[in-house]
C-alpha positions as CSV (number, residue, x, y, z in Angstrom):
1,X,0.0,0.0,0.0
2,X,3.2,2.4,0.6
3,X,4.5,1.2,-2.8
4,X,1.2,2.4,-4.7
5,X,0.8,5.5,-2.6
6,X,4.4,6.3,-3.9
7,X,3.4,5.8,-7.1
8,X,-0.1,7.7,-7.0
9,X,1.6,10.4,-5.8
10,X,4.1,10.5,-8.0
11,X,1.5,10.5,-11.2
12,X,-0.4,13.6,-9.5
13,X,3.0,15.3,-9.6
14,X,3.7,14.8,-13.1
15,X,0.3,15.5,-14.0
16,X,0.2,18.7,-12.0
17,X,3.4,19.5,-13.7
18,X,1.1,18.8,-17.1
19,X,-1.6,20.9,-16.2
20,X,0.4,23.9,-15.2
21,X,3.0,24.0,-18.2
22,X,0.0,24.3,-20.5
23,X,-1.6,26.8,-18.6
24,X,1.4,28.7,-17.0
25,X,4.2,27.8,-18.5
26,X,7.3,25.5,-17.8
27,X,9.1,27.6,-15.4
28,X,5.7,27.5,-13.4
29,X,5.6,23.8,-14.3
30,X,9.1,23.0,-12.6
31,X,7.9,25.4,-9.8
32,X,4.6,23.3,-9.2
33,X,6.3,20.2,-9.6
34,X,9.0,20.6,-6.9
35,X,6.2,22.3,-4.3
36,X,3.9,19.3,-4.7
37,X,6.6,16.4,-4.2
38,X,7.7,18.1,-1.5
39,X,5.4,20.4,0.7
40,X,2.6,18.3,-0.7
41,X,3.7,15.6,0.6
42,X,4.2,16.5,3.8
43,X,3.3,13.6,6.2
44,X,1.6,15.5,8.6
45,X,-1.3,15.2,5.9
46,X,-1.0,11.9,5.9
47,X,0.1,11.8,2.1
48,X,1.9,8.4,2.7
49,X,-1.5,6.6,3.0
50,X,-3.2,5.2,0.1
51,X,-6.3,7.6,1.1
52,X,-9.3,8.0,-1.2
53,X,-8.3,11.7,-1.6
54,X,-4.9,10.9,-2.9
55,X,-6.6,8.2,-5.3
56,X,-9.1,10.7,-6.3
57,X,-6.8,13.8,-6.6
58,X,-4.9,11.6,-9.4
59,X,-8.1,10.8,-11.8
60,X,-8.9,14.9,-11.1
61,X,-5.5,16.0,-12.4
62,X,-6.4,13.7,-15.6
63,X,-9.7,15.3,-15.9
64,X,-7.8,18.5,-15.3
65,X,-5.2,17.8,-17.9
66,X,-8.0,16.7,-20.5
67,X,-10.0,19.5,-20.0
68,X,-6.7,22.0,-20.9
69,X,-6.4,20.0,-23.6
70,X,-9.9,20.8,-25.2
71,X,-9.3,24.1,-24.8
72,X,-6.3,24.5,-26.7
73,X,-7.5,22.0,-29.7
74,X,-10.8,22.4,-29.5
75,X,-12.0,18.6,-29.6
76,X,-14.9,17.6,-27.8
77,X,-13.2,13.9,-27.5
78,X,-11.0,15.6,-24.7
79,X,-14.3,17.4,-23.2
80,X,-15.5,13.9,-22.9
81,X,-12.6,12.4,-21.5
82,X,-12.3,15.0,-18.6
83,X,-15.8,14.3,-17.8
84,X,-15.6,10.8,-17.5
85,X,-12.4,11.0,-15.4
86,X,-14.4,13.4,-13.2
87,X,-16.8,10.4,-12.5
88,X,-14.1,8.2,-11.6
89,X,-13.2,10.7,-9.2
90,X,-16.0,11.1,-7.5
91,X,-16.5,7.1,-7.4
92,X,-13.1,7.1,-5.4
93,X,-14.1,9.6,-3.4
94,X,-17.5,11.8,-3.1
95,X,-15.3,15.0,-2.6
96,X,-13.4,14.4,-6.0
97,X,-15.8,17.0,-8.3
98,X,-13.2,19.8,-8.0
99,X,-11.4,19.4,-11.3
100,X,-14.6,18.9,-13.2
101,X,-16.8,21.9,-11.4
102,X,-13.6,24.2,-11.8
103,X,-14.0,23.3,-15.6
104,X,-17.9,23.7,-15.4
105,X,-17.7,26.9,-14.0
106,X,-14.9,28.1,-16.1
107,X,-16.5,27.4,-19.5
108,X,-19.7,29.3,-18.1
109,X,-18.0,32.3,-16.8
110,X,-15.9,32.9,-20.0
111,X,-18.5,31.4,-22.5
112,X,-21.9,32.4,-20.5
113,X,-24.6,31.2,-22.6
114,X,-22.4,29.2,-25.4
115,X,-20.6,27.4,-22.6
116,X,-24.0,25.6,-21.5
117,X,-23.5,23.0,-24.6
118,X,-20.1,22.1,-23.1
119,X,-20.7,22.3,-19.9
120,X,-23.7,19.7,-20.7
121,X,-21.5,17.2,-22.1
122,X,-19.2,17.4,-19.1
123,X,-21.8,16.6,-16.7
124,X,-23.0,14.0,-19.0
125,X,-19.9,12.1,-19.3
126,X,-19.0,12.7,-15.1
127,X,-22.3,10.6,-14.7
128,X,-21.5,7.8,-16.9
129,X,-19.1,6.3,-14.3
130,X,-21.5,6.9,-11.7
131,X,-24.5,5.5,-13.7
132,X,-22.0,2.1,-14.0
133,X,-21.3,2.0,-10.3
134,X,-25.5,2.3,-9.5
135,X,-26.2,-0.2,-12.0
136,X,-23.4,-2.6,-10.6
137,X,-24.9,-2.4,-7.1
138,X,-26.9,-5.2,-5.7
139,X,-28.8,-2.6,-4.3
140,X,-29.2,0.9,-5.3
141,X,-31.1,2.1,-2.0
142,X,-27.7,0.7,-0.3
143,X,-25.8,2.0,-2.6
144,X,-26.9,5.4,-2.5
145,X,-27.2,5.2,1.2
146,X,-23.2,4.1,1.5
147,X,-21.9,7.5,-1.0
148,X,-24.6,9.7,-0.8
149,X,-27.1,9.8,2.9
150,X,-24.6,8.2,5.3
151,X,-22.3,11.3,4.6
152,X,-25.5,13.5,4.7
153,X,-27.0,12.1,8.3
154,X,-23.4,11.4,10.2
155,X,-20.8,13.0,8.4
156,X,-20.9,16.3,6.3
157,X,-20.6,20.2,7.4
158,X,-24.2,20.5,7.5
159,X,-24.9,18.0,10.5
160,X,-24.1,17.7,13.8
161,X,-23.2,20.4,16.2
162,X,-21.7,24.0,14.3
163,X,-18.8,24.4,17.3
164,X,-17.8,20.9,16.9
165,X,-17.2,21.1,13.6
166,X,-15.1,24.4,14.2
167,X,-12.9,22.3,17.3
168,X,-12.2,20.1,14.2
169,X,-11.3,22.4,11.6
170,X,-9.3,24.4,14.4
171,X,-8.0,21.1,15.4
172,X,-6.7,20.1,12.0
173,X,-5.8,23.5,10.9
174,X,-2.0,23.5,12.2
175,X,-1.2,19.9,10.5
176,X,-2.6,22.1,7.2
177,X,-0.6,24.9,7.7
178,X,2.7,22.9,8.3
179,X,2.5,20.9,4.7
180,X,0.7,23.4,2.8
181,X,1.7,26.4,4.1
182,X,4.9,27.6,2.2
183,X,2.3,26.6,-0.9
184,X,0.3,28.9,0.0
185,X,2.8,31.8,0.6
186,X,5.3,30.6,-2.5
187,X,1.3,31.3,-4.7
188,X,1.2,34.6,-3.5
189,X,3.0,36.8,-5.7
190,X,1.2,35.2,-8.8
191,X,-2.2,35.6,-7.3
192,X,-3.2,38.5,-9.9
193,X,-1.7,36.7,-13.1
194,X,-2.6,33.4,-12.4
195,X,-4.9,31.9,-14.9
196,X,-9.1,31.9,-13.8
197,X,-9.0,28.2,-14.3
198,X,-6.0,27.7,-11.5
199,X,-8.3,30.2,-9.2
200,X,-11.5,28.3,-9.8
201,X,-9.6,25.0,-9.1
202,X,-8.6,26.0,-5.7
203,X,-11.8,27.8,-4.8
204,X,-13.7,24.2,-5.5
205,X,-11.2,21.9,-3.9
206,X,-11.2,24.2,-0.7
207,X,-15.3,23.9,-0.5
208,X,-14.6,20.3,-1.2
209,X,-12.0,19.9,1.8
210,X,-14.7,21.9,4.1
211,X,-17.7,20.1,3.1
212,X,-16.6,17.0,4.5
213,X,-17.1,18.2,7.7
214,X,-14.8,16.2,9.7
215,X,-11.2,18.3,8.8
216,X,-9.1,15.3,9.0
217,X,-5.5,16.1,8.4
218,X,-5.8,13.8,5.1
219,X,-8.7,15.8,3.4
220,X,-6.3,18.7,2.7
221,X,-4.8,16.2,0.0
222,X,-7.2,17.3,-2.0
223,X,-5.6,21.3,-2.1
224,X,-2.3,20.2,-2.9
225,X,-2.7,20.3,-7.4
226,X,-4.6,22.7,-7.4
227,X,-2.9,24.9,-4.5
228,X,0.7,23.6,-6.4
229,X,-0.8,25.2,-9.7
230,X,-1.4,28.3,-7.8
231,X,2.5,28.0,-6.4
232,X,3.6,27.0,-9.7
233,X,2.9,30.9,-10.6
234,X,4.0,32.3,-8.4
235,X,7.6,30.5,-8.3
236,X,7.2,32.0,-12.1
237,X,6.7,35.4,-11.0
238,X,9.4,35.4,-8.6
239,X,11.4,34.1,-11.4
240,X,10.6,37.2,-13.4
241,X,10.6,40.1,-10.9
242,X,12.7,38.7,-8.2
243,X,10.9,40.4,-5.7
244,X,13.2,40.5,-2.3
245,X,10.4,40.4,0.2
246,X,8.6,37.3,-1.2
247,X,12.2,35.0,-1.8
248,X,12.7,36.1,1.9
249,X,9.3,34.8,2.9
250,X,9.0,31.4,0.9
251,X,12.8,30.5,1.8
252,X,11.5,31.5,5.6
253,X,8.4,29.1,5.0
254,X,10.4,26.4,3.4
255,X,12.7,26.3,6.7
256,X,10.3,26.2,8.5
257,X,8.2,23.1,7.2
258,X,11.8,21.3,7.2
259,X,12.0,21.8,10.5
260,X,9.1,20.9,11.5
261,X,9.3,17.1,9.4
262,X,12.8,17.0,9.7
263,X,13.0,15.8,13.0
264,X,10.3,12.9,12.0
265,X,12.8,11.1,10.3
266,X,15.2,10.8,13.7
267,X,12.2,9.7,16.0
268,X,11.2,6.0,17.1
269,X,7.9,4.6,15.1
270,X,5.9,5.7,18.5
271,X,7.1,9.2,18.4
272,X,5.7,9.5,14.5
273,X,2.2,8.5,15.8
274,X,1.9,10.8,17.8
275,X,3.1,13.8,15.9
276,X,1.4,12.8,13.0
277,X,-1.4,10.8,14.5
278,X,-2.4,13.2,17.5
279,X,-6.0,11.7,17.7
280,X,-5.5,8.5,17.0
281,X,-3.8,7.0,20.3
282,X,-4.1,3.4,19.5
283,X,-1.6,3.4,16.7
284,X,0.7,3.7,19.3
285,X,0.1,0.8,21.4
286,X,-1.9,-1.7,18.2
287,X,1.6,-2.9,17.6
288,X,1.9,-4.6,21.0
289,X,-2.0,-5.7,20.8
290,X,-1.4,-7.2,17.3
291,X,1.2,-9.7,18.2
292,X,-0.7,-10.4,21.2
293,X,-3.8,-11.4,18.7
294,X,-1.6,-13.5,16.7
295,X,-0.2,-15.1,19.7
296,X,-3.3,-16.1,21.9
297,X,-5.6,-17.1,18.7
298,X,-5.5,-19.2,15.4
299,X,-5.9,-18.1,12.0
300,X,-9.5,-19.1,11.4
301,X,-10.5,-17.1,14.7
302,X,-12.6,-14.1,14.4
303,X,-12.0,-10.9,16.9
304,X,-13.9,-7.6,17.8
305,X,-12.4,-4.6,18.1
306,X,-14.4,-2.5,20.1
307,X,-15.3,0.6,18.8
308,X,-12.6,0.8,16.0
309,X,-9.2,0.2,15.1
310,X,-9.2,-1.5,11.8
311,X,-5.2,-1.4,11.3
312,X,-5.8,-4.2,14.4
313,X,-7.6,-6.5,11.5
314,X,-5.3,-6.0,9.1
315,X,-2.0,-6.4,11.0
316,X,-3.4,-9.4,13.1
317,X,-4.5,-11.6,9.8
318,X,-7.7,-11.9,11.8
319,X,-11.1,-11.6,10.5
320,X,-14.1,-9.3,12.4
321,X,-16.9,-10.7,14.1
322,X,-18.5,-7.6,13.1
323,X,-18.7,-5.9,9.7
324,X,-18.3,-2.3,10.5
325,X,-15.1,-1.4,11.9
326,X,-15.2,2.5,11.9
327,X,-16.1,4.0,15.0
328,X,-18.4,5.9,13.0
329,X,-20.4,2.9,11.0
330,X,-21.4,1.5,14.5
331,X,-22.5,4.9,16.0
332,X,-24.5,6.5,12.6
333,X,-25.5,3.0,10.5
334,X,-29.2,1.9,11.7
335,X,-28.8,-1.5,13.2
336,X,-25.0,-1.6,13.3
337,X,-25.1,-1.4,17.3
338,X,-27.6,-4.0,17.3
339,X,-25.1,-6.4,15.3
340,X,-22.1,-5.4,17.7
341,X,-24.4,-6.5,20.6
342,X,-25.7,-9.9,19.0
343,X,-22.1,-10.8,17.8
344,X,-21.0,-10.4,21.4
345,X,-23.7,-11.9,22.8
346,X,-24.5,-14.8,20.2
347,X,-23.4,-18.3,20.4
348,X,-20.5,-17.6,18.0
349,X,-19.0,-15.2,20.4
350,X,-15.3,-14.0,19.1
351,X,-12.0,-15.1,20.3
352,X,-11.0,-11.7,21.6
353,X,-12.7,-8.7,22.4
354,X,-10.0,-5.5,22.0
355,X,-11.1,-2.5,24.5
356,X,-9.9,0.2,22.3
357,X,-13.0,2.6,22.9
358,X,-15.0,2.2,26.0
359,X,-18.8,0.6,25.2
360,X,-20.4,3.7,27.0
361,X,-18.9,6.1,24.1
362,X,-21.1,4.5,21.6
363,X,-23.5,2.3,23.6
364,X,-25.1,5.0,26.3
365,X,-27.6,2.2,27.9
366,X,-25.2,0.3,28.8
367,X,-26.4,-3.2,27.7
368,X,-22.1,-3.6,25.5
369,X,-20.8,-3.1,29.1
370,X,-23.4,-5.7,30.4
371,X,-22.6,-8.4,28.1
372,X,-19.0,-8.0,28.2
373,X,-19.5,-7.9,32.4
374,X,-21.5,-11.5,32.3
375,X,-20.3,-13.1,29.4
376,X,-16.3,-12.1,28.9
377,X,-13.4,-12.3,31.4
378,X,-10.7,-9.6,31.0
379,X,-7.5,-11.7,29.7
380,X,-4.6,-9.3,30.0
381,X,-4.3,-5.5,29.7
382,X,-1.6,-4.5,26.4
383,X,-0.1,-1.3,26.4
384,X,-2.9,-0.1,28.4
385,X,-5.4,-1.7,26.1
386,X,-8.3,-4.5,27.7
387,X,-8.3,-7.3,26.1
388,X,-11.3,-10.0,26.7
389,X,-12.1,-13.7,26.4
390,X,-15.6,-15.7,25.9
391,X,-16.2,-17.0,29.6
């Protein structure tokens, strides 16, 4: 998964590198290039993970780079083509529209009326990909609940409590700043000539980053093409003008993201987790539970992590007694608590029950804690983590 992370990456490099030397120039190109391979892929956004934002952000820069492309030839087989890689986007992740609304909006700003024709086939094309995946389904009412009303009821800016959402975006808001923040300075000085198209792009993703709702550091992913477009520029206008006071600041900002990661390469796998992981605790003791899963059950064993820690699952080689294992599925998905509790109380029980979360966060009548009170014994405590047995 590192390997093809690497290599995703890599491709939205080179194809932000595409983009921007057709729209900017090659000096803006190098410019881009060397700000997304390296700000961009800061780890404290998580851009070593094969997220869906980083899968996503590589079939936009496609649709991006086709879309450039019709402009300059004028074929309507390119217009097609950035549509349909816009659909492929958004089937890797909901979020991934930015390319193909930044084109959308683009052609009807600067064509108004005559761009409604184009903009028609865009959209047209972005929902062939989606049309396939609804038609593929076994269900469509579970299909659209999975990409479309889960996000809407549990997970989106528009529900849940206003100031909670602000904690997060506060919360996340200094991992941003760290990775994309000599980005943002170094596009600066080509703000006013940078192309409308670059503008728009950025606009988009940013709505796109905030309308998930849930600012986690990996959603800013999604800002680095079009923010290293933007960058791209402005390394160009530097270039051009030399201006003192801007080379002073982005060599300023570039010291200070390096000295802020740098350190990450000297410090102990534990140390990482927590700079780069601040709100994910377990990562830094599922190490010491994994190999205590291995040990104390067989392959053919299921276990339950309790609320969530799917790395557990992976690492272990052990399968779940329950299908949902984001702390989120059990606590928005209608019936998932319901499953957790049968599972655990069911005459199938699993091997080991893993204590990451306590039952109360999720289950607030207390009937988890009750089940794992009469039916489970607590086996040994791993790097602080309970760890029960079937009586």
């Amino acid at each position: 998964m590192r390997v093809a992370a690497a290599v995703v990456a890599a491709g939205v490099a080179a194809l932000t590198m595409a983009v921007t030397a057709r729209v900017a120039g090659r000096i803006a190109a190098v410019g881009a290039g060397m700000l997304v391979a390296t700000a961009g892929a800061s780890p404290f956004i998580e851009s070593f993970t094969l997220s869906g934002e980083l899968l996503a952000s590589l079939a936009a820069c496609a649709s991006m780079l086709a879309f450039v492309t019709h402009l300059r030839s004028g074929r309507r087989s390119w217009l097609v083509a950035a549509g349909l890689l816009t659909g492929c986007a958004v089937m890797l992740k909901q979020s991934g529209f930015d390319a193909g609304a930044a084109a959308a909006l683009y052609l009807l700003v600067t064509r108004r009326r005559e761009g409604l024709a184009p903009v028609a086939v865009l959209v047209g094309s972005a929902l062939v990909p989606v049309a396939a995946g609804a038609a593929a389904a076994a269900s469509l009412s579970d299909w659209w609940y999975a990409l479309v009303s889960y996000r809407g009821q549990a997970d989106s800016i528009v529900t849940g409590s206003l100031s909670a959402r602000l904690d997060m975006a506060r919360d996340s808001l200094p991992a941003g700043l760290k990775a994309l923040g000599p980005m943002a300075i170094v596009a600066l000085p080509g703000l006013r000539r940078s192309p409308l198209l670059a503008r728009l792009w950025v606009a988009v993703a940013a709505l796109a980053v905030i309308g998930g709702g849930n600012f986690h550091a990996h959603y800013y992913q999604q800002l680095v093409p079009p923010l290293g477009l933007l960058a791209g520029v402005g390394v160009a206008a530097m270039w051009d003008a030399r201006p003192r006071a801007w080379v002073a600041a982005s060599a300023v900002a570039a010291a200070a993201s390096l000295a802020f990661t740098a350190p990450l390469w000297f410090d102990s796998a534990d140390a990482q987790a927590r700079a780069v992981f601040p709100n994910d605790p377990h990562l830094q003791s599922d190490g010491a539970v994994v190999r205590y899963v291995r040990a104390h059950t067989r392959p053919d064993q299921r276990i339950f992590v309790l609320w969530a820690a799917a790395d557990i699952y992976y690492l272990a080689d052990r399968d779940p007694a329950v299908r949902y294992m984001w702390y989120r599925n059990i606590q928005a998905i209608p019936g998932a608590l319901g499953e957790a509790r049968r599972a655990l109380a069911g005459p199938d029980p699993p091997t080991l029950v893993v204590i990451v979360n306590l039952p109360a966060g999720i289950d607030r009548t207390g009937a988890t804690g009750r089940i794992l009170q009469d039916r489970y014994r607590r086996e040994a405590v791993v790097s602080g983590i309970p760890i029960y047995a079937p009586r």
